[in-house]
C-alpha positions in Angstrom: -63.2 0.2 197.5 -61.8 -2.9 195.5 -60.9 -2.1 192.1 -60.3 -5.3 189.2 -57.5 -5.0 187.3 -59.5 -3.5 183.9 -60.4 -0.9 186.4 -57.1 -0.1 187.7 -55.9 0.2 184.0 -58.0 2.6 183.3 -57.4 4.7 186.1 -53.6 4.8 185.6 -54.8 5.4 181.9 -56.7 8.7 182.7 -54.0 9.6 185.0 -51.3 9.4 181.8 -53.5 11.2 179.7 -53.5 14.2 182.5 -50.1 14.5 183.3 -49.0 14.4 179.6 -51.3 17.3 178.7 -50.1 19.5 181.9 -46.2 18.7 181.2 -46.7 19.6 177.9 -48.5 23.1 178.7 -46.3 24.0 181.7 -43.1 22.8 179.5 -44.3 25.2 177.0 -44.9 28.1 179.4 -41.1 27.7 180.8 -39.6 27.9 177.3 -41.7 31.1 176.6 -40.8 32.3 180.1 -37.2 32.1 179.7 -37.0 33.8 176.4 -38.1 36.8 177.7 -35.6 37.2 181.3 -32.8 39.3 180.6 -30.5 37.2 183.1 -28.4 34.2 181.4 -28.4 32.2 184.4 -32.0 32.1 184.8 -32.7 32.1 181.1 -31.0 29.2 181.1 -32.4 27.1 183.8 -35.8 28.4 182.9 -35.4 26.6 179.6 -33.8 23.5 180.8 -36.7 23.3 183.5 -39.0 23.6 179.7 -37.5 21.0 177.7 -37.3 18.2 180.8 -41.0 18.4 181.1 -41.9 18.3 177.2 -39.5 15.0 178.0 -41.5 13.9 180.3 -44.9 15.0 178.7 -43.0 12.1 175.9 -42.7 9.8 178.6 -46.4 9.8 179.8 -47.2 9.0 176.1 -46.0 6.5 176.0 -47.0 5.1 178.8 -50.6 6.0 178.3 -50.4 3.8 174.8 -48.9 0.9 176.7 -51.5 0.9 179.3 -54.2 1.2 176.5 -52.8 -1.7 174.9 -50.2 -4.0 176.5 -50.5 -3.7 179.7 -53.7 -5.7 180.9 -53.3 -8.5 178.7 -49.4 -8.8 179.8 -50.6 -8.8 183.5 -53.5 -11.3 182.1 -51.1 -13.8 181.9 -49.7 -14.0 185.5 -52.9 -13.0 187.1 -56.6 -14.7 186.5 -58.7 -11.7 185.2 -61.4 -10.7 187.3 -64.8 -10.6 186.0 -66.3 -6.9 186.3 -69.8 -8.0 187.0 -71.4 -9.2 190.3 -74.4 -11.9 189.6 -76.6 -13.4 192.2 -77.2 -17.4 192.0 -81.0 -16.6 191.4 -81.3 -16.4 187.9 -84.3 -13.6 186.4 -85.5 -14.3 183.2 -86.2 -10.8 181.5 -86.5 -10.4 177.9 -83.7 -8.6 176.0 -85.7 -7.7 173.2 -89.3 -5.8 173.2 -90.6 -5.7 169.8 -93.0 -2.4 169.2 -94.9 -2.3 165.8 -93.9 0.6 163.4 -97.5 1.9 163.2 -100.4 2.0 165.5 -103.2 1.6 164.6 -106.1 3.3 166.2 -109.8 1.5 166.3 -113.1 3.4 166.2 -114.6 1.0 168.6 -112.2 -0.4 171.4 -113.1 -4.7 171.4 -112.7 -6.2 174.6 -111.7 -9.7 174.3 -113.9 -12.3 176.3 -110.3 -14.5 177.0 -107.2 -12.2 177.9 -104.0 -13.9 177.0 -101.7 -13.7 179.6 -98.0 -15.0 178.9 -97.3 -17.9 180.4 -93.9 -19.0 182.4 -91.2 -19.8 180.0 -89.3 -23.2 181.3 -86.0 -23.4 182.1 -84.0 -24.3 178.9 -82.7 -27.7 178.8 -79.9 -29.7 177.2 -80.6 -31.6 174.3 -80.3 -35.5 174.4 -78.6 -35.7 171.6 -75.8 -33.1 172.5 -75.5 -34.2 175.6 -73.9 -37.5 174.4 -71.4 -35.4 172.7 -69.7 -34.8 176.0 -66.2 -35.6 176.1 -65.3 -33.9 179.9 -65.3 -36.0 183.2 -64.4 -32.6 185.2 -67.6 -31.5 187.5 -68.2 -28.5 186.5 -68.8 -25.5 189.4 -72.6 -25.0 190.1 -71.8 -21.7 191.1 -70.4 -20.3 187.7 -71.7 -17.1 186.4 -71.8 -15.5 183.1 -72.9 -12.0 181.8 -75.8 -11.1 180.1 -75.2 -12.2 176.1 -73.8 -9.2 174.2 -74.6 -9.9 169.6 -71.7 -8.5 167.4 -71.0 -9.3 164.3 -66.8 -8.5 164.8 -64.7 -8.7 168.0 -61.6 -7.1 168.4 -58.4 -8.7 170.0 -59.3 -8.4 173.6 -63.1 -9.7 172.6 -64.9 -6.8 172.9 -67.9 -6.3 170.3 -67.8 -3.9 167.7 -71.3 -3.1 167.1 -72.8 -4.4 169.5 -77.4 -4.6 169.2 -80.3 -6.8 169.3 -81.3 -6.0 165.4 -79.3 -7.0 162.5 -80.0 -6.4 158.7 -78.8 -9.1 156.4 -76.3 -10.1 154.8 -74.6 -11.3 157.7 -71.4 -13.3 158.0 -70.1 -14.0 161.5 -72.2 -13.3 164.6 -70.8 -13.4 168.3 -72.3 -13.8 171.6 -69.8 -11.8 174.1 -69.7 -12.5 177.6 -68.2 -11.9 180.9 -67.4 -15.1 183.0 -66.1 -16.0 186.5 -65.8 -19.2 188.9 -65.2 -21.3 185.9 -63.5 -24.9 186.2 -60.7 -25.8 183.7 -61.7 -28.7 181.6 -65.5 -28.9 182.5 -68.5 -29.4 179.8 -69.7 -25.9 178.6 -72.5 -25.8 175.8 -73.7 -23.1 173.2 -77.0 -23.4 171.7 -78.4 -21.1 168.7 -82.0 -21.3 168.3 -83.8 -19.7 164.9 -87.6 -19.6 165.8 -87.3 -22.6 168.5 -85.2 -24.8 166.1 -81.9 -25.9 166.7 -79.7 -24.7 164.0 -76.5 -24.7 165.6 -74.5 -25.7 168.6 -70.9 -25.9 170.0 -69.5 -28.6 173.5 -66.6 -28.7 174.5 -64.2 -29.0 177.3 -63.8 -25.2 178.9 -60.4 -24.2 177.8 -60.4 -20.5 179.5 -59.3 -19.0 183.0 -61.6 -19.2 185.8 -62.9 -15.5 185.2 -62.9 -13.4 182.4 -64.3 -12.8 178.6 -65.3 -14.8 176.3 -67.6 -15.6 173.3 -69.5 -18.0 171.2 -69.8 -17.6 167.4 -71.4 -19.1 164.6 -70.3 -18.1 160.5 -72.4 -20.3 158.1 -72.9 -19.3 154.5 -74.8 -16.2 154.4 -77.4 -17.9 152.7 -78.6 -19.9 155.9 -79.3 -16.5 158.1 -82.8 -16.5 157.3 -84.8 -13.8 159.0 -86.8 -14.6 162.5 -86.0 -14.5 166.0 -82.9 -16.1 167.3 -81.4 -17.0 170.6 -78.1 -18.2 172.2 -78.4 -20.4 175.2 -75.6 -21.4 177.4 -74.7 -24.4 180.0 -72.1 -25.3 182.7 -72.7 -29.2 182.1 -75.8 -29.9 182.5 -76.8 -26.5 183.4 -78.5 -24.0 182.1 -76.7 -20.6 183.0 -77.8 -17.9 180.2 -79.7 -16.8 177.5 -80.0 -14.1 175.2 -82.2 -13.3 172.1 -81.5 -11.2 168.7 -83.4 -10.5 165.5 -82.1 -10.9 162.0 -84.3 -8.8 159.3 -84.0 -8.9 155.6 -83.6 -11.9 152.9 -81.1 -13.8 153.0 -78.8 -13.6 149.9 -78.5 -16.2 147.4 -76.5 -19.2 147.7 -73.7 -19.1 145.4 -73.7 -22.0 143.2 -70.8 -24.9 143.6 -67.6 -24.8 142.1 -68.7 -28.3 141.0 -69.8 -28.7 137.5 -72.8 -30.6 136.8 -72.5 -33.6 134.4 -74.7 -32.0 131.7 -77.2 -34.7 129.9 -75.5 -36.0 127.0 -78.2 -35.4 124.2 -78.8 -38.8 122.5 -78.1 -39.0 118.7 -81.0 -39.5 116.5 -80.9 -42.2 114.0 -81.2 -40.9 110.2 -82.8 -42.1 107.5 -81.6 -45.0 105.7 -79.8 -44.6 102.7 -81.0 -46.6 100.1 -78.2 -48.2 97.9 -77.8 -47.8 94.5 -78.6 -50.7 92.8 -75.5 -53.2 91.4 -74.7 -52.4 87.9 -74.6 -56.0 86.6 -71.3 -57.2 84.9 -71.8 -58.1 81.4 -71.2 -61.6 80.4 -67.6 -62.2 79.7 -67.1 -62.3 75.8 -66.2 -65.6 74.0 -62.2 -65.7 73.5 -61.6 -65.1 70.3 -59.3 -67.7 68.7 -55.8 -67.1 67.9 -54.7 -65.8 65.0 -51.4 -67.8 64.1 -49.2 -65.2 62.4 -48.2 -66.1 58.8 -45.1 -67.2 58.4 -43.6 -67.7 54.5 -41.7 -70.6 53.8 -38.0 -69.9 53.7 -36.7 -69.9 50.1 -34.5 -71.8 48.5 -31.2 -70.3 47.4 -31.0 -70.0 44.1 -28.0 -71.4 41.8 -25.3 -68.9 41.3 -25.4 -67.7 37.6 -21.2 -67.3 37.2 -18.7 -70.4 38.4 -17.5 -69.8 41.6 -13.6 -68.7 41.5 -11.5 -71.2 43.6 -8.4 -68.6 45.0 -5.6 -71.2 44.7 -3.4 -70.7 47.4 0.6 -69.5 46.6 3.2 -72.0 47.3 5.8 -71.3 49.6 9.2 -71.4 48.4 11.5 -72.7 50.7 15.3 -71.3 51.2 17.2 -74.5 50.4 20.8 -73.3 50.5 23.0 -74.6 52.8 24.0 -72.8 55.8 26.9 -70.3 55.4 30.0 -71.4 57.3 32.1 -69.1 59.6 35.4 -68.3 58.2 38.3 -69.6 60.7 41.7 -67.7 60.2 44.7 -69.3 61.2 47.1 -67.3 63.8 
């Protein structure tokens, strides 16, 4: 029987998980066992024999977390994962969603209608024009490439498997994922998503193929809330030019409000209404300048005459100076 790796994994997983719970219950058994022998030697060994399987019950838990988490990726990266699905090249178009009303109702009178509408063959889905001059790959891509039926989630975890998964979703929804199992893929060829609301294109994703040949992988779309209106949607892929899978999902529920911009709208500057004209107050009027009056000439009296002294005037007669005439006195000379 050939096992994938993801297969293998888990088996050595489940295999962990068993030998940790029987070294931990026969480990416990030993230590219990030797307490009660009455011989030191084998009391001993008994409860060495204990303790190394409780070690080793520490060692398979280990191991069991590494193989749940680390160990198939790290072997991912020397080895091309191999896809855990087997697909035939015919491709069967069944519908993944049946819709069945909530309440039946039941006529009185059964009407048999004159024209029974019988479904016709849906086409195969084909590229758009307009996304198929978006392609930027010159790698032929393999026609024999297979891919999983579509699994919607709207969260993945690391390894890209869905969270909760379903075909019905209630809104508000953020991020939605188509998950998918892949093998035979070539490096660096075209691959195409398509999302569909109600047959409208609303979304859609080409580029090169940047994966292994086999594997997982997804394709997502996140717009604002506000644009997952409620209908019917569906998520077509394509290899090139090739149409490879499809898968459908319902979205139920309004759609919340858009939340407005952090732009702020110019507001309309309101236009100031002329008042009323103020009506001046009239001019008072200068009065007429008054006639100058003339100027008075200040009276000035006419000096007056001095008038004659009553008394004579006394004439001071001035003293004569007597002058020393006497001759000057003559120094004395004694003779030796």
């Amino acid at each position: 029987m050939a096992l994938d790796i993801h297969t293998a994994i888990q088996t050595a997983l489940v295999i962990s998980v068993i030998a940790l719970i029987l070294s931990i219950w026969f480990g416990i058994q030993s230590i219990r066992k030797a307490r009660a022998l009455p011989f030191f030697r084998m009391r001993r060994d008994t409860m060495t024999r204990g303790w190394r399987l409780l070690a080793w019950a520490v060692f398979w838990g280990i191991l069991a977390v590494l193989l749940n988490s680390q160990i198939e990726p790290f072997i991912y990266r020397y080895y091309t994962p191999t896809a855990t699905f087997t697909l035939t090249p015919t491709i069967t178009l069944t519908p993944s969603i049946t819709l069945s009303p909530t309440i039946t109702l039941t006529p009185s009178v059964t009407v048999t209608p004159a024209i029974s509408n019988t479904p016709s063959i849906t086409p195969t889905p084909a590229l758009p024009l307009a996304v198929e001059m978006l392609f930027e790959s010159t790698t032929t891509p393999n026609p024999e490439a297979l891919f999983s039926d579509l699994t919607f989630t709207d969260g993945i975890d690391s390894e890209y498997r869905p969270l909760k998964p379903g075909e019905v979703f209630q809104n508000p929804i953020n991020h939605m994922y188509a998950v998918f199992s892949y093998d035979q893929m070539v490096v660096g060829s075209q691959w195409t998503a398509l999302w569909y609301r109600d047959g409208e294109l609303v979304h859609y994703e080409t580029l090169p193929w940047n994966g292994g040949s086999g594997g997982f992988g997804y394709a997502d779309w996140q717009p604002d809330p506000s644009e997952w209106l409620p209908g019917e949607y569906e998520v077509q892929l394509f290899v090139g030019q090739l149409w490879r899978k499809s898968g459908r999902f319902l979205v139920e529920g309004e759609a919340p409000t858009p939340q407005p911009t952090s732009t702020p709208t110019p507001s309309v500057t309101p236009t100031r209404t002329n008042t009323a004209t103020r009506t001046p107050f009239p001019t008072s009027t200068r009065p007429p300048s008054s006639t100058p009056r003339p100027t008075v000439t200040p009276y000035i009296s006419p000096t007056s005459t001095t008038k004659p002294t009553a008394y004579p005037t006394l004439t001071r007669t001035p003293t004569p100076t007597i002058t020393n005439t006497r001759p000057p006195t003559q120094a004395l000379t004694q003779t030796p």
